[in-house]
N, CA, C and O of each residue as an XYZ file, in Angstrom:
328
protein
N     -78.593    -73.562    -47.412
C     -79.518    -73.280    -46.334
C     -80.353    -74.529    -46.082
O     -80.671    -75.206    -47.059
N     -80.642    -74.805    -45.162
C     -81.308    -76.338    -44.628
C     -82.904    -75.928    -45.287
O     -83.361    -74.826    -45.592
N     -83.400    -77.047    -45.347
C     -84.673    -76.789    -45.819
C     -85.873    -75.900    -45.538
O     -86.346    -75.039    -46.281
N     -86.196    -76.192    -44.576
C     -87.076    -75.016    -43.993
C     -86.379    -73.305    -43.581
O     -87.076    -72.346    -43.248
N     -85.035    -73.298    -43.705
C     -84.310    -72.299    -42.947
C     -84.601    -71.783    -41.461
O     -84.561    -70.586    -41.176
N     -84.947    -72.960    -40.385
C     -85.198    -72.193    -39.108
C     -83.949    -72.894    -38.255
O     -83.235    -73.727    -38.813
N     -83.685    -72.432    -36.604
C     -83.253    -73.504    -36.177
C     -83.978    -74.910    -35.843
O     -83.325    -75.951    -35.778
N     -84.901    -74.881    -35.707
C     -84.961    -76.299    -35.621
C     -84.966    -77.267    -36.595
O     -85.732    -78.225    -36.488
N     -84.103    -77.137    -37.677
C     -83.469    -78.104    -38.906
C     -81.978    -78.739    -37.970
O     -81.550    -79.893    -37.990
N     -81.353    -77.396    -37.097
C     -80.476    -77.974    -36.486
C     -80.612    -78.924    -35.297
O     -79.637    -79.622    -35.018
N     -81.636    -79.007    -34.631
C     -81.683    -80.036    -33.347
C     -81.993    -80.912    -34.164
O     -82.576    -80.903    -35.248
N     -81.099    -82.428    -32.908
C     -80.603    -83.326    -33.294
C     -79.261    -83.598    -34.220
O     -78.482    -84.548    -34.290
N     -79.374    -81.977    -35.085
C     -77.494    -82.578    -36.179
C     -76.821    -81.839    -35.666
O     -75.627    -81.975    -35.931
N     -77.254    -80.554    -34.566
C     -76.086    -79.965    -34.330
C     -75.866    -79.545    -33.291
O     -76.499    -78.500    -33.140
N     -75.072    -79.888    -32.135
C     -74.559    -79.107    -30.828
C     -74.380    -77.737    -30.638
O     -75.038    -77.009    -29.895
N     -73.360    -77.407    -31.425
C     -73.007    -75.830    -31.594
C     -73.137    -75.785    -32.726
O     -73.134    -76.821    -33.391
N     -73.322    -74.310    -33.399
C     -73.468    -73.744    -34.620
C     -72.303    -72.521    -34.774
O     -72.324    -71.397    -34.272
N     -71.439    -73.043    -35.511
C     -70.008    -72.162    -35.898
C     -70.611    -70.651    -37.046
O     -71.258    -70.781    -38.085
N     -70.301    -69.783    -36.636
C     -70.184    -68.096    -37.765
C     -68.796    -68.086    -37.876
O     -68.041    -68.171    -36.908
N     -68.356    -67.959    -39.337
C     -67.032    -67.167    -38.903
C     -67.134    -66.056    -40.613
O     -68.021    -66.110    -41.465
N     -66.002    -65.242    -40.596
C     -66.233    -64.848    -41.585
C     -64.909    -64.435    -42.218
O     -64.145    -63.827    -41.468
N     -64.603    -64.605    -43.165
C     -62.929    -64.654    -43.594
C     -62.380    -63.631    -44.157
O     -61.214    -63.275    -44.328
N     -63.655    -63.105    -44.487
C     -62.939    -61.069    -44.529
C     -62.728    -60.760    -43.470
O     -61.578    -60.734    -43.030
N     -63.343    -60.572    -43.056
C     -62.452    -59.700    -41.391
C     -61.898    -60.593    -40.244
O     -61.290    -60.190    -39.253
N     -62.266    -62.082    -40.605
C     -61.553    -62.812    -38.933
C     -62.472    -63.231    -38.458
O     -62.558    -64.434    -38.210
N     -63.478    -62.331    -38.176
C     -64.574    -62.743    -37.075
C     -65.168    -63.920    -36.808
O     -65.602    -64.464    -37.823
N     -65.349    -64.527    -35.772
C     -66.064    -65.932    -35.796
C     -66.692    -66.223    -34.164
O     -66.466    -65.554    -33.156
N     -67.546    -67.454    -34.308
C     -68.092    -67.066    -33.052
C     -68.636    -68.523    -32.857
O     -68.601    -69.330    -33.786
N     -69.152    -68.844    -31.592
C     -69.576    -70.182    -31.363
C     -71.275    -70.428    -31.181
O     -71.496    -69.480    -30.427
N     -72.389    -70.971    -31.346
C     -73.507    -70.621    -30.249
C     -74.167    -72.276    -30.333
O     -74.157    -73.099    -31.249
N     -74.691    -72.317    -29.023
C     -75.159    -73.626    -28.759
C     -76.552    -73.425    -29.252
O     -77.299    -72.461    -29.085
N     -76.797    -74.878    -30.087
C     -78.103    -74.756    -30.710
C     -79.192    -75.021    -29.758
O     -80.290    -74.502    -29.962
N     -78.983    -75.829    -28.670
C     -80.301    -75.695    -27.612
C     -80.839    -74.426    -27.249
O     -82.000    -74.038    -27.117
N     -79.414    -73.704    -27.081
C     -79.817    -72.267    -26.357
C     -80.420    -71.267    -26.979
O     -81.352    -70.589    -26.548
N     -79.645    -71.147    -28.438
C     -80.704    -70.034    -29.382
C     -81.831    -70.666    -29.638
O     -82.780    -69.915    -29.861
N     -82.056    -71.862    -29.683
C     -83.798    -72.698    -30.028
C     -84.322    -72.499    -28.303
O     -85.552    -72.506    -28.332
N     -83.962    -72.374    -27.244
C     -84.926    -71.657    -25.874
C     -85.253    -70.369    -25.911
O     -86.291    -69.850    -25.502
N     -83.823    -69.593    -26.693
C     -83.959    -67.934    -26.166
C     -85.077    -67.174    -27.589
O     -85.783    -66.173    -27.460
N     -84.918    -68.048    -28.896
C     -85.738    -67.506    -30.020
C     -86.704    -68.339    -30.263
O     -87.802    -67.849    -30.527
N     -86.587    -69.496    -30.244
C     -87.850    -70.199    -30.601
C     -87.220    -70.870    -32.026
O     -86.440    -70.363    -32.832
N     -87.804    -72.087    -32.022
C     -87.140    -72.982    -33.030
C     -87.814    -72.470    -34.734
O     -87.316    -72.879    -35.783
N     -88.791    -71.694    -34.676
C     -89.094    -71.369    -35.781
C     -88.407    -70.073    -36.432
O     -88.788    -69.337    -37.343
N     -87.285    -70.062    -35.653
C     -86.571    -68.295    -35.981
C     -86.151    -68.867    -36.956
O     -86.017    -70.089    -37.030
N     -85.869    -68.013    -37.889
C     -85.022    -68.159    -39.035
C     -83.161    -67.717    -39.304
O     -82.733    -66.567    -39.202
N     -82.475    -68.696    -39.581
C     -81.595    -68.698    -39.876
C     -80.884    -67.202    -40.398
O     -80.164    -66.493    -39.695
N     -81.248    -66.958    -41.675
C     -81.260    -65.817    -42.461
C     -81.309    -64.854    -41.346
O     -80.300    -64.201    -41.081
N     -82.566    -64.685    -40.565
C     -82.351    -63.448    -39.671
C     -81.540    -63.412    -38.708
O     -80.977    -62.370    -38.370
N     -81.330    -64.775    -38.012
C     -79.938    -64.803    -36.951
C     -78.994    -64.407    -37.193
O     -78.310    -63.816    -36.358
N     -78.562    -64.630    -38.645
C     -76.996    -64.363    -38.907
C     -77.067    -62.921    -39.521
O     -76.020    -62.298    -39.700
N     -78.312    -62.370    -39.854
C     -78.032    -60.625    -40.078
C     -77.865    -60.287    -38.335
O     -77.037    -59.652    -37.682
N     -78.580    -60.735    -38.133
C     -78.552    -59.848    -36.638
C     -77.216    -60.321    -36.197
O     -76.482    -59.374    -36.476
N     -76.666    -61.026    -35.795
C     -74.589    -61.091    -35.453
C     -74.210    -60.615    -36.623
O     -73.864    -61.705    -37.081
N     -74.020    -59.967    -37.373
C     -73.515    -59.507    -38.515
C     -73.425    -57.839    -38.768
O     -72.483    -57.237    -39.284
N     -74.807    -57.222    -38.200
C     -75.207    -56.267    -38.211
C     -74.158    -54.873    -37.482
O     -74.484    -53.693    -37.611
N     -73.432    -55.137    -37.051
C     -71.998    -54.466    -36.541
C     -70.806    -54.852    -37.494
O     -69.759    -54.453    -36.985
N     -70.609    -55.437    -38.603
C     -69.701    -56.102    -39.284
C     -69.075    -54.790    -40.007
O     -69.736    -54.075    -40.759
N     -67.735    -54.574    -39.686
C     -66.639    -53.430    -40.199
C     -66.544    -53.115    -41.586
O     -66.431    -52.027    -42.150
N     -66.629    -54.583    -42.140
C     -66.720    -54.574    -43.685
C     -68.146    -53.691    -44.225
O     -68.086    -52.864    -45.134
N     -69.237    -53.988    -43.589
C     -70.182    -53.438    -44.147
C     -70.777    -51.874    -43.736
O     -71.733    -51.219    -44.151
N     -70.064    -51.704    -43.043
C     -70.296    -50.454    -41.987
C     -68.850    -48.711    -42.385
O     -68.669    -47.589    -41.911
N     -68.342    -49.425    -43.297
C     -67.549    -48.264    -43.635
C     -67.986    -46.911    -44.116
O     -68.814    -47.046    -45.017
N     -67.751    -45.773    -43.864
C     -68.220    -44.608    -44.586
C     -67.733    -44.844    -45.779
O     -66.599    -45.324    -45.779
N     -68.277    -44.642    -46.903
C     -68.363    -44.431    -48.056
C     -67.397    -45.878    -49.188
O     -66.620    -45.618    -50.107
N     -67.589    -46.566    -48.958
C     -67.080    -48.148    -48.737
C     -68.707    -49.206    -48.499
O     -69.673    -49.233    -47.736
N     -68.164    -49.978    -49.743
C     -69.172    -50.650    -49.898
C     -68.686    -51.842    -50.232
O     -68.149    -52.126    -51.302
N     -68.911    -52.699    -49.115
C     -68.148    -54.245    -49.298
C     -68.846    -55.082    -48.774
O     -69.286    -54.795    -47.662
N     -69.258    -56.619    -49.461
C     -69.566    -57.570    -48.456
C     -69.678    -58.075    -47.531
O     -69.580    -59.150    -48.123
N     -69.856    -58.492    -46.120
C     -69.647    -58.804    -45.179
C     -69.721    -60.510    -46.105
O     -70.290    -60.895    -47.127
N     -68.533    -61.354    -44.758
C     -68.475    -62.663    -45.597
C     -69.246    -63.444    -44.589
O     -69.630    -64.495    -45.103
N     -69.694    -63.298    -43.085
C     -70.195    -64.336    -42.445
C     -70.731    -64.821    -42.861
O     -71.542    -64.389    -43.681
N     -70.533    -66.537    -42.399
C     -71.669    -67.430    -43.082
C     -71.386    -68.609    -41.884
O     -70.601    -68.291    -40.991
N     -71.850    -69.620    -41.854
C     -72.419    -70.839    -40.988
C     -71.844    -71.559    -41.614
O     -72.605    -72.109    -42.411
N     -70.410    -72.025    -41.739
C     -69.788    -73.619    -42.556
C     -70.378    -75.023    -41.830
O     -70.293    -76.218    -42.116
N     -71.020    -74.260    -40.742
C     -71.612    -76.133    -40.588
C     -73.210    -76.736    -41.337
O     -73.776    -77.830    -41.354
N     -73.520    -75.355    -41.905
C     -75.098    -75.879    -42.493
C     -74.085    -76.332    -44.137
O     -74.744    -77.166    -44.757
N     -72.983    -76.042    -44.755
C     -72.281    -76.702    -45.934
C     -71.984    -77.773    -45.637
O     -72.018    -78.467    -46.653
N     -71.587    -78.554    -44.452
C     -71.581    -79.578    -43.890
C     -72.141    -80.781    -43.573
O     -71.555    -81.862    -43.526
N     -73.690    -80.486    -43.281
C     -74.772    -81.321    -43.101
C     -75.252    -80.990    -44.740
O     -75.757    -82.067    -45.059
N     -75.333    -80.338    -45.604
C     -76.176    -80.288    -46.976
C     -74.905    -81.256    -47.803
O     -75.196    -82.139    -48.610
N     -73.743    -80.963    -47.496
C     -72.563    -82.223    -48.070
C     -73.299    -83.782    -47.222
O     -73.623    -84.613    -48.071
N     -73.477    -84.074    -46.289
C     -73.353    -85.225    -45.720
C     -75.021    -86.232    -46.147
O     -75.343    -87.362    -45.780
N     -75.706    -85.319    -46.959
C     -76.980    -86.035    -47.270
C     -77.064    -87.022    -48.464
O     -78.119    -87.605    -48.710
């Protein structure tokens, strides 16, 4: 997780911000200007990715209790490149 955990750790390192998640497939694209206009650069990370997550099949089963795997491989990316 980037240091402060908000988006604005990502302006300036990152254009788009990749979700994907390898239990179920799912993956998704979002431009970091746009979620830092529509939330505000002090949103937090952690809560962005529950909230796209929050419909996730894996975690939503009746009586089934499994991980959801989404995660952000580009914040492993920039914490590798320091």
């Amino acid at each position: 997780m980037p240091s402060d955990g908000t988006l604005d750790y990502l302006v300036g390192k990152l254009e788009v911000l990749h979700v994907e998640c390898p239990t179920c497939g799912r993956q998704g694209r979002y431009h970091v200007a746009r979620l830092v206009a529509e939330l505000g650069p002090k949103y937090r990370l952690t809560d962005w990715l529950h909230e796209r997550a929050i419909d996730c099949p894996q975690k939503n089963q009746q009586g089934v209790t499994r991980a959801c795997g989404a995660h952000m491989p580009d914040l492993s990316r920039l914490r590798d490149q320091k």
